[in-house]
C-alpha positions in Angstrom: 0.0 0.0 0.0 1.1 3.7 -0.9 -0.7 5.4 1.8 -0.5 9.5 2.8 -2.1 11.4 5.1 -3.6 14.4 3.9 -4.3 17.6 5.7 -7.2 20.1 4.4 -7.2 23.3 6.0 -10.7 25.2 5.7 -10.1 28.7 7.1 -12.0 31.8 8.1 -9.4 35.0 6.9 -9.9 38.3 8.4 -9.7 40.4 5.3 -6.4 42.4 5.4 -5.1 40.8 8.6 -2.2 38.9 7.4 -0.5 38.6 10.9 -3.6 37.1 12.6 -4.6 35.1 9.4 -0.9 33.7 9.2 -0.6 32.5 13.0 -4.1 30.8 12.5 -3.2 29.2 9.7 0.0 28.0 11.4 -2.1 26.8 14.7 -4.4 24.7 11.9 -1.6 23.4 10.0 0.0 22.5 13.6 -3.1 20.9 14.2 -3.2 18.7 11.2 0.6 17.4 11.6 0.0 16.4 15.3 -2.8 14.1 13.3 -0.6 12.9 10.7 -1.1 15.2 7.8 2.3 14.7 5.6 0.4 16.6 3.1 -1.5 19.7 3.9 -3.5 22.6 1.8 -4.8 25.7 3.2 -7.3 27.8 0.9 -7.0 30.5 -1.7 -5.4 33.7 -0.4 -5.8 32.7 3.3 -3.4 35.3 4.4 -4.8 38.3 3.2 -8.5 36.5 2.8 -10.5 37.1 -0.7 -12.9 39.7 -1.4 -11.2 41.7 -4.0 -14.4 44.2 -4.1 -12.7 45.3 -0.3 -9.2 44.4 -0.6 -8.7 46.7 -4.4 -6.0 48.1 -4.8 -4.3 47.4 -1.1 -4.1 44.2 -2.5 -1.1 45.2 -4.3 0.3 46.4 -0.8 -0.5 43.3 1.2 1.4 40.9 -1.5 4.5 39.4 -1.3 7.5 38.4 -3.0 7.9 34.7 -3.2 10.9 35.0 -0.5 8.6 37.0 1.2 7.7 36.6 5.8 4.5 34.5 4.6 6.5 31.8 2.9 9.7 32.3 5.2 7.6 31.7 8.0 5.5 28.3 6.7 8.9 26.8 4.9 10.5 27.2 9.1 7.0 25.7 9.9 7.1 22.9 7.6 10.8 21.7 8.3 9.3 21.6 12.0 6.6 19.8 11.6 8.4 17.2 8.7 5.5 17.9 6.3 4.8 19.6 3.2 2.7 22.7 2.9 0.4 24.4 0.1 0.2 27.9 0.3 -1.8 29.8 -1.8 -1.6 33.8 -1.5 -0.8 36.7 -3.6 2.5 37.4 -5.0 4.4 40.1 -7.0 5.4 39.8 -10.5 8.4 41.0 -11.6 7.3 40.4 -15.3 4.5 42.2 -14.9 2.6 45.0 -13.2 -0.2 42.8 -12.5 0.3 40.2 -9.9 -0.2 36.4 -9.8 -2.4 34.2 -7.3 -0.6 31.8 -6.4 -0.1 28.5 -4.6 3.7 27.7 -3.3 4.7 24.3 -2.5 6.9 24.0 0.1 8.3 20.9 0.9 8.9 19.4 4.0 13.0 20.4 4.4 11.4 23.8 4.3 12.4 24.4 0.7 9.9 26.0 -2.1 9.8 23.4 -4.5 8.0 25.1 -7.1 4.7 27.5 -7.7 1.4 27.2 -9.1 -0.3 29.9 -10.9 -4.4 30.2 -11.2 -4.6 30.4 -14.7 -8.8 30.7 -14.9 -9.7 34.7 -13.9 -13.2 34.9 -12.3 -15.3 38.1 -12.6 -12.7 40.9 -11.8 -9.9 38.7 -11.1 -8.3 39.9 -14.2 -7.9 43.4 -12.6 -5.2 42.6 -10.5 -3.7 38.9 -11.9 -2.0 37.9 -14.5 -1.8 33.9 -15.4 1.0 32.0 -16.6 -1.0 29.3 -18.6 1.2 26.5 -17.3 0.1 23.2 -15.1 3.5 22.0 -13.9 3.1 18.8 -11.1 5.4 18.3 -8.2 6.6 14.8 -7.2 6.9 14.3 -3.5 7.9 11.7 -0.7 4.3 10.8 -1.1 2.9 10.8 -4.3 3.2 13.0 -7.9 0.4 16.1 -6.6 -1.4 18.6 -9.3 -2.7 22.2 -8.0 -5.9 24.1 -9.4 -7.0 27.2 -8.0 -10.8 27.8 -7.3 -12.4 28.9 -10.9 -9.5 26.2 -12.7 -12.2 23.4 -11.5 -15.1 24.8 -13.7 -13.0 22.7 -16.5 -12.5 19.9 -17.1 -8.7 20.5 -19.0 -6.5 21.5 -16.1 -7.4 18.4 -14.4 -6.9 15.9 -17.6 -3.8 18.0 -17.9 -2.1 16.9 -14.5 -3.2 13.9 -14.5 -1.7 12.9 -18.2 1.4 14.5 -16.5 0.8 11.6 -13.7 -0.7 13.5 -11.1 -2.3 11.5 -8.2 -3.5 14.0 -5.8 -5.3 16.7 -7.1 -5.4 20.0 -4.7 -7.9 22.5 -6.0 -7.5 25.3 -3.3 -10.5 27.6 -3.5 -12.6 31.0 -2.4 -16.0 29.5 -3.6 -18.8 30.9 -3.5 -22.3 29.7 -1.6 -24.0 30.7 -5.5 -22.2 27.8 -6.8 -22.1 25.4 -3.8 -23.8 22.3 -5.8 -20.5 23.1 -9.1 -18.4 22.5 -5.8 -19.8 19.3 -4.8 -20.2 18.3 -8.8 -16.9 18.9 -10.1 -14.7 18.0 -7.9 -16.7 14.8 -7.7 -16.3 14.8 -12.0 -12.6 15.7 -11.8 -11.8 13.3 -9.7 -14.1 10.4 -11.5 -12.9 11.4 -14.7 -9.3 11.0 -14.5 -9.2 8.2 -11.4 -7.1 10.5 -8.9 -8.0 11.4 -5.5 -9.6 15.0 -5.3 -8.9 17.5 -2.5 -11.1 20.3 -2.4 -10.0 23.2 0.1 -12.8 26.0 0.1 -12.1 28.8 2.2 -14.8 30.2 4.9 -16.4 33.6 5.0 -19.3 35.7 5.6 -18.2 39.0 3.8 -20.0 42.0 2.4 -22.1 40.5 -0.6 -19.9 37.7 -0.3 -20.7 34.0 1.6 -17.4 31.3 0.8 -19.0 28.6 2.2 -16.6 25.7 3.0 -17.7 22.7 2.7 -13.9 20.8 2.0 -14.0 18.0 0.9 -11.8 14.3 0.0 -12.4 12.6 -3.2 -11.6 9.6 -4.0 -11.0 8.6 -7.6 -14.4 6.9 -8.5 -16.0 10.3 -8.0 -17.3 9.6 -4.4 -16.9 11.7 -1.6 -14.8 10.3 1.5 -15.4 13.0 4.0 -16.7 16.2 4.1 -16.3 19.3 6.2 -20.0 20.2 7.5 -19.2 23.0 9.8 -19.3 26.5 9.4 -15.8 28.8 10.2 -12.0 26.9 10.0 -11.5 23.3 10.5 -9.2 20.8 10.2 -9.7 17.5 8.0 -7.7 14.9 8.1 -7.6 11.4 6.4 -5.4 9.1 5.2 -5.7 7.7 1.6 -4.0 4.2 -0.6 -2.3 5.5 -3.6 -2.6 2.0 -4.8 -6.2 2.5 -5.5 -5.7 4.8 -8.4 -4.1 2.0 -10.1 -6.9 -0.6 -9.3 -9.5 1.5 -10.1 -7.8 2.2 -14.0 -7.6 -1.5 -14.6 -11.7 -2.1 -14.4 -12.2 1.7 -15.9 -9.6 2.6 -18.2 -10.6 6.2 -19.6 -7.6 8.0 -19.8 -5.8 5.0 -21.5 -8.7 4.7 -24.1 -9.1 8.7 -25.2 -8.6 9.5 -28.8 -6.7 12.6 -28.6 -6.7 12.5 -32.4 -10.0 13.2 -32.6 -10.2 15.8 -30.1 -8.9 18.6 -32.6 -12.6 20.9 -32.0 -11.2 21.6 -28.3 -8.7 23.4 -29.6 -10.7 26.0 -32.0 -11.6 29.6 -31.1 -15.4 29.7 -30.1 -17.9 32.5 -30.7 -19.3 34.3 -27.5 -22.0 31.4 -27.3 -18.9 28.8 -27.1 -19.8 27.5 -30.5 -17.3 26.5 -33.2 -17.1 29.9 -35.3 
């Protein structure tokens, strides 16, 4: 058996307070080592929190550089604690004057292994990010791991994409919204069922102006069904322990990503008209 213990971290950010988000973050992710977690994901811009209607244009001021105390701080953590760490937040780009939301993998010597950038803008997303339009995957002690960022899971590509890179943990860390709570349920339930790899679904928690990030994490496993579920409102920790072995098992009886015909997939390729139809 290839077994790991994953950590999900469902958090309630205080918009703009990154020094009391971070040290709750750090007393969750505490909390989910001293359970086991060699493998844990907190949600989409936990430190500064999400609601880019408030944050505007002091999000620029609240970023970081990659190096930046965020990252320091959760790469001493995660040496400590012998466990890897997710963490998605803002971060400057020097390429660009827009910046990136991010998720940075750091691994459990401490190191940043590497950096995942949402690539799939929601509403006025594009205001302040930029994307990089790649899907890189990260091989650890545990298992080859894939990273999605909230709106990334309304399609179905990113997730074929890591997994046809041999991705067997799926995190798809998230600010989602209580207006799309049964697409959050749905897809990462599809994602998970159409590629045979475990799905981890970190939503974030938050009653904000006009805004309601419900929670509701979530472990997936890869036939699509749910394994446990966070049912409580505000942060929480979930932990469980999954058999990589099971991917494997599961792709002998339903072999779907052996069987595609990516030769006759040219159509997904094509510009669309502003109904998505072929032009």
């Amino acid at each position: 058996m290839r077994q790991v213990t994953l950590g999900l971290i469902q958090m309630e950010s205080f918009l703009g307070d990154k020094e009391r988000n971070l040290a709750l973050a750090i007393q969750l992710v505490r909390d989910a080592a001293s359970q086991g977690a060699k493998l844990i994901c907190l949600p989409e811009m936990f430190v500064t929190g999400y609601h880019l209607d408030s944050l505007g244009d002091s999000l620029y001021s609240l970023s970081e550089e990659l190096n930046g105390p965020t990252i320091a701080a959760l790469g001493k953590l995660a040496k400590k604690i012998n466990a890897y760490i997710i963490a998605p937040l803002a971060i400057k780009n020097p390429d660009h004057g827009l910046l990136l939301n991010v998720a940075v993998l750091i691994d459990d010597c401490g190191e940043v292994q590497g950096v995942y950038s949402k690539n799939h803008l929601f509403g006025d997303d594009d205001k302040y990010f930029t994307t990089s339009g790649e899907y890189p995957v990260f091989k650890t002690k545990y298992g080859t791991i894939g990273i999605m960022i909230c709106c990334d899971n309304n399609y179905p590509e990113p997730a074929r994409i890591l997994a046809l890179q041999g991705a067997e943990i799926i995190f798809t860390t998230a600010a989602w919204r209580l207006q799309e709570a049964d697409l959050w349920r749905l897809y990462n339930c599809c994602r998970a069922a159409e590629n045979n790899v475990f799905v981890a679904g970190i939503n974030a928690f938050g009653r904000l102006e006009g805004l309601f990030l419900f929670g509701h994490s979530m472990l997936v496993n890869p036939r699509g069904q749910i394994l446990e579920e966070v049912n409580e409102d505000g942060s929480s920790v979930l932990v469980r322990t999954i058999d990589l072995d099971e991917i494997a098992a599961i792709r002998q009886h339903s072999p779907g990503l052996k069987d595609r015909h990516p030769q006759e997939y040219g159509a997904l390729c094509q510009p669309v008209d502003l109904n998505g139809i072929l032009r």
